[in-house]
N, C-alpha and C positions, 0 to 999 in steps of 0.2 A: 573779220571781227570775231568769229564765232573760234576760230581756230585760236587767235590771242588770248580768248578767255580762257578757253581748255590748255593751254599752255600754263597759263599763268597760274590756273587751279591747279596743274600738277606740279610743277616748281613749289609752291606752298605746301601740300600737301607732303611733299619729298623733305621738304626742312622741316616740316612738323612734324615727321615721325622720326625725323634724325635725330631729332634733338632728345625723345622718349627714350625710359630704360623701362625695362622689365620688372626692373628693383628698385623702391623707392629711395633706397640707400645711395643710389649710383649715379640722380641726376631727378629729369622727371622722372614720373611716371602714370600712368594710369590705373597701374595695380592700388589696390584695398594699403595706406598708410598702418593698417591696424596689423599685430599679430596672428598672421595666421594659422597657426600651429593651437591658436585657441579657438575655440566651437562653442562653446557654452561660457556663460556666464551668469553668474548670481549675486544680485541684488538684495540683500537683507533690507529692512525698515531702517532710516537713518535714525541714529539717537538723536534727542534734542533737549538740549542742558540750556533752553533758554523758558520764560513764561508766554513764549510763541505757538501754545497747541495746534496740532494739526500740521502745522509745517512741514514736519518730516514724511507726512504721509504727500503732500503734493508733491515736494523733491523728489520723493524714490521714484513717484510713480513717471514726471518728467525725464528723470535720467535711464531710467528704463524705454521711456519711448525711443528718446534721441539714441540708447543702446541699439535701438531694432532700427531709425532711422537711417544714421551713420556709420554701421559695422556690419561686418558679414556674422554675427554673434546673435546667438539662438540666447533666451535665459531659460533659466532652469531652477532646479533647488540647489542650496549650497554642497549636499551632500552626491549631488551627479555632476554637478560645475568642472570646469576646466582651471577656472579662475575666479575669484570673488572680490565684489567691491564694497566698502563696509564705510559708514562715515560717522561724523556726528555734525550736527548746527551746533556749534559753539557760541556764535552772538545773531543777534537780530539789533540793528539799531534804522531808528528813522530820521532821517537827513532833510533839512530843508533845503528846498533847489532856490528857490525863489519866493520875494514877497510882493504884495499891492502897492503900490508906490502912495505914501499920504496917508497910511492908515498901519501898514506895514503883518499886516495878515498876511498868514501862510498863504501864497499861491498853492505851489506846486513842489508836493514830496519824494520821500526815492524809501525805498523798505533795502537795507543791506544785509543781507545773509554771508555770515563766513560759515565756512564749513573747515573740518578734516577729514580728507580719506585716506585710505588704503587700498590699492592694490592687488593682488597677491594668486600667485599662481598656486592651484591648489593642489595640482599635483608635484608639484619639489617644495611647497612653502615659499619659494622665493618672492618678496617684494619688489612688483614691476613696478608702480608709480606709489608716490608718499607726498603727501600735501601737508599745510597746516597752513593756516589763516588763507586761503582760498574763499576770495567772495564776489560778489554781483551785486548792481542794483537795478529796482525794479521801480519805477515813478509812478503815480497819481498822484491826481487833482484832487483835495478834499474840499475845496472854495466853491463859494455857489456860484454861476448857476450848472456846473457840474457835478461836483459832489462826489464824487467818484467815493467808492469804500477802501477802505485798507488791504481788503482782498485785492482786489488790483495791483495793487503793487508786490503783494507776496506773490498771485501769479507771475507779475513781469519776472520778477528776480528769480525766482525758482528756475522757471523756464530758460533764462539767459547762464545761473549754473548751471543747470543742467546739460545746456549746449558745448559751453566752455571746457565741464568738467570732463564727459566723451570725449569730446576732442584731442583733450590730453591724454587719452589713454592710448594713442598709437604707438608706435614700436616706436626705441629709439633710434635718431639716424646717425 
């Protein structure tokens, strides 16, 4: 019984590294999605062209986690960076999910951030990733007996671009 097992682990094992590349480009892989050839990166404050204060300060600061989260990427200032990511919030709008059945009050809301970013490798200039209307949403409950605040949901969103927008920033395949 004991030798079947150990068979059978190595047969799996033997097809799961066969099927690995080195290179994300060439199949799987295990290697880091993101460009390696970049080390540093910088994050300015995102602008924000909406009546949404504060906003830009919680985006930057969540797309900088998920930077240190999910990339082998150190940050920096822009003037030592390898590359820089630069945006602005363009809209904020808030979306009803759902109402009270019979009365027809807001249940349950969603806070929608679009964004623009850029990219940009700072030493050639060249433009790795360009977005535009790029957005998320983030829900709360504002009905009682919850009550949730509107922060809530610019958390959610923030955080859920945040994630989306890293993500997109890996090399292309």
């Amino acid at each position: 019984m004991t030798r079947m097992i150990l068979t059978f682990l190595g047969v799996w094992t033997a097809l799961l590294l066969s099927g690995c590349a080195s290179d994300p480009t060439q199949g799987y892989s295990f290697a880091s999605a993101h460009d390696s050839s970049i080390k540093t990166v910088a994050v300015p404050i995102f602008g924000n062209d909406t009546f949404h204060t504060g906003l830009e300060l919680t985006l930057t600061e969540d797309i900088i986690k998920q930077i240190q989260n999910q990339t082998p990427w150190r940050i920096t200032s822009p003037d030592r960076a390898d590359a820089i990511l630069t945006g602005d919030i363009t809209d904020v709008r808030l979306r009803s999910l759902s109402t009270r059945t019979g009365v027809g009050f807001v249940q349950e809301m969603a806070v929608e951030i679009t964004v623009s970013f850029d990219f940009v490798d700072n030493r050639s200039g060249r433009t790795l990733t360009s977005r535009a209307g790029y957005s998320a949403l983030g829900a709360f409950v504002p009905a009682n007996p919850t009550g949730e605040r509107i922060s809530v949901g610019y958390r959610g969103s923030a955080e859920k671009l945040a994630t989306d927008l890293v993500g997109d920033l890996q090399s292309s395949w």
